[in-house]
C-alpha positions in Angstrom: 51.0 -17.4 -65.4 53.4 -20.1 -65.6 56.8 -17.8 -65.6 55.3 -16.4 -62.3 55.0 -20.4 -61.2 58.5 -20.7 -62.2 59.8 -17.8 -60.3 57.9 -18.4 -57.5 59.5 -22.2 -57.3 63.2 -20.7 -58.0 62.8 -17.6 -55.2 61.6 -20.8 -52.7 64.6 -22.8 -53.8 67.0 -19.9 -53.0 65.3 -19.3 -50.0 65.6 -23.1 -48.9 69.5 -23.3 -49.9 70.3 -20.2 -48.0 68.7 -21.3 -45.0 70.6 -24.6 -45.1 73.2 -22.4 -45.3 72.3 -20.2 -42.2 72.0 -23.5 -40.8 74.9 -25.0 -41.4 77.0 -22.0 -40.1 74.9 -22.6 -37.0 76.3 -26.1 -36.6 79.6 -25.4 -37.9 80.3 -22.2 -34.8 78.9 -24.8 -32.1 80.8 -27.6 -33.1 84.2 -25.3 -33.4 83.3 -24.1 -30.1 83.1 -27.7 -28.3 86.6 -28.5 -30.3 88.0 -25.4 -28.7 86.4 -26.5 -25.2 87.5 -30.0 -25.8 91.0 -29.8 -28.3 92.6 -27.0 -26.4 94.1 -25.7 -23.1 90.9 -23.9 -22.8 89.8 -26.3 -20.3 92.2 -25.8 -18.3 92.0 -22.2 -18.2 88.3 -22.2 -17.1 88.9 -24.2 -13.7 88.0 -22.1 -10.7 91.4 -22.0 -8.9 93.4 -20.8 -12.8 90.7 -18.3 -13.4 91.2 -17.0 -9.6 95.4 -16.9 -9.9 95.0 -15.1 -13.6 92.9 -12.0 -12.3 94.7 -12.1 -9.6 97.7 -11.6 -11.3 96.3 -8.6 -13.8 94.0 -6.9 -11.3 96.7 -3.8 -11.0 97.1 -3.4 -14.6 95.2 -0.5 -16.3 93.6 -2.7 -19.0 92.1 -5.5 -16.4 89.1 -3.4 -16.5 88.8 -4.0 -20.1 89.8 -7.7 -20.0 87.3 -8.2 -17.5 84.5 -7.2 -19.5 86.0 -8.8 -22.5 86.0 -12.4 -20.6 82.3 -11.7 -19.9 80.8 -10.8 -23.1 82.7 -13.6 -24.6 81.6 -16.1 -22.1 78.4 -14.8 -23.2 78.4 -15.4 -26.6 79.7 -19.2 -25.9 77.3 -19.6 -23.6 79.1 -20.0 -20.5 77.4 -19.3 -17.1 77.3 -15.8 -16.3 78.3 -16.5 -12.7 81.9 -17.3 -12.7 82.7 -13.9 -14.3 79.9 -12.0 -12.3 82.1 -13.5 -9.0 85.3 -13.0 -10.4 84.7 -9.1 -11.1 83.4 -9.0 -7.7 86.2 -10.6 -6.2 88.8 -8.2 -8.2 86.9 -4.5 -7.8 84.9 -3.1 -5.1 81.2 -3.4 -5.5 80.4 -0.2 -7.5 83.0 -0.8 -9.9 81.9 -4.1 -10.1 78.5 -4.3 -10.8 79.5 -1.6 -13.5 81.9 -3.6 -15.3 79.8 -6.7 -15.0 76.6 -5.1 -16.2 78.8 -3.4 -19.0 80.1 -7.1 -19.8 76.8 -8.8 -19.5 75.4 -6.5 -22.0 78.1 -6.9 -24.5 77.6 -10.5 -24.5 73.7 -10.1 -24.9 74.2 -7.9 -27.5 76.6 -10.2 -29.6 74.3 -13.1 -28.5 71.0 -11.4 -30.3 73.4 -10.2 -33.1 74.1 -13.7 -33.9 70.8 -15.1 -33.4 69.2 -12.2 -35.6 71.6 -12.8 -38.5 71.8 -16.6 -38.4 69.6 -18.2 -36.8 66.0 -16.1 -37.7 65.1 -17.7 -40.7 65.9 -21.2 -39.6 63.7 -20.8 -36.4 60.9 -18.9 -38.3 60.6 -21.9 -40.8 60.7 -24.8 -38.3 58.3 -22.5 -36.2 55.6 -21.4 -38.3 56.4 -23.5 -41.8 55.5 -21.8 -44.7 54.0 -19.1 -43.5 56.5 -16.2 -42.9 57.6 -14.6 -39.9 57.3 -10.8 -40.9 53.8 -11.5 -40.8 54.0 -11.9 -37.0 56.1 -8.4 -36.6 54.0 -5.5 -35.4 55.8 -2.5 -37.0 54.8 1.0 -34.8 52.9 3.2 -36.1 53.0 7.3 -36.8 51.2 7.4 -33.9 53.5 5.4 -31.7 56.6 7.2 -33.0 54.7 11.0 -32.2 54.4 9.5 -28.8 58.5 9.0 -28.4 
């Protein structure tokens, strides 16, 4: 019984170091986001009238579609409003094209925001959340059932 103790008290230390670790990783791509923000030319590259004159100059190019919905999903993922880059797109391509490229973009950068959170930020949040007890235990997994139904 006590080797079971012991392995049980090594699997929670592991568990504790590589959520500090998760953690830290956390901390560290926020904080090199703000020195980016604050360090660079970034800055300056995110005032309205800059961001306006850039598209401006790429909108007849064939990959300003794709640099478009680049600049989205990456605004995304650093948490920059959504709205600049929803206006810009509409500003640059009529409204069909761009409510497609924007929803592609938006969805890009949802997708890489979830990715993120899944993979380094879950076990963190589940232990300052619920403590000790562990998130899979709040999961509903389907059922046969459920997947006969799709």
């Amino acid at each position: 019984m006590v080797p079971t103790l012991m392995h049980s008290t090594r699997s929670k230390t592991k568990q504790n170091v590589v959520l500090v670790m998760k953690a830290f990783l956390i901390l560290a791509f926020m904080s090199l986001v703000l020195i980016i923000y604050l360090k660079t030319p970034v800055r300056e590259y995110l005032e309205h009238q800059r961001l306006l004159a850039i598209f401006q100059a790429i909108r007849d190019t064939w990959w300003s579609p794709v640099a478009l919905i680049a600049a989205s999903a990456l605004g995304g993922l650093l948490a920059l409003p959504a709205t600049p880059f929803t206006l810009l797109i509409g500003a640059t391509y009529t409204l069909p094209l761009a409510i497609i490229y924007n929803y592609i973009g938006l969805m890009l950068g949802a997708i890489a925001d979830f990715l993120l959170a899944r993979y380094l930020g879950r076990d963190f949040i589940g232990r300052a959340m619920f403590g000790e007890r562990r998130l899979e235990s709040f999961q509903v997994y389907p059922s046969s059932r459920t997947l006969r139904l799709l």
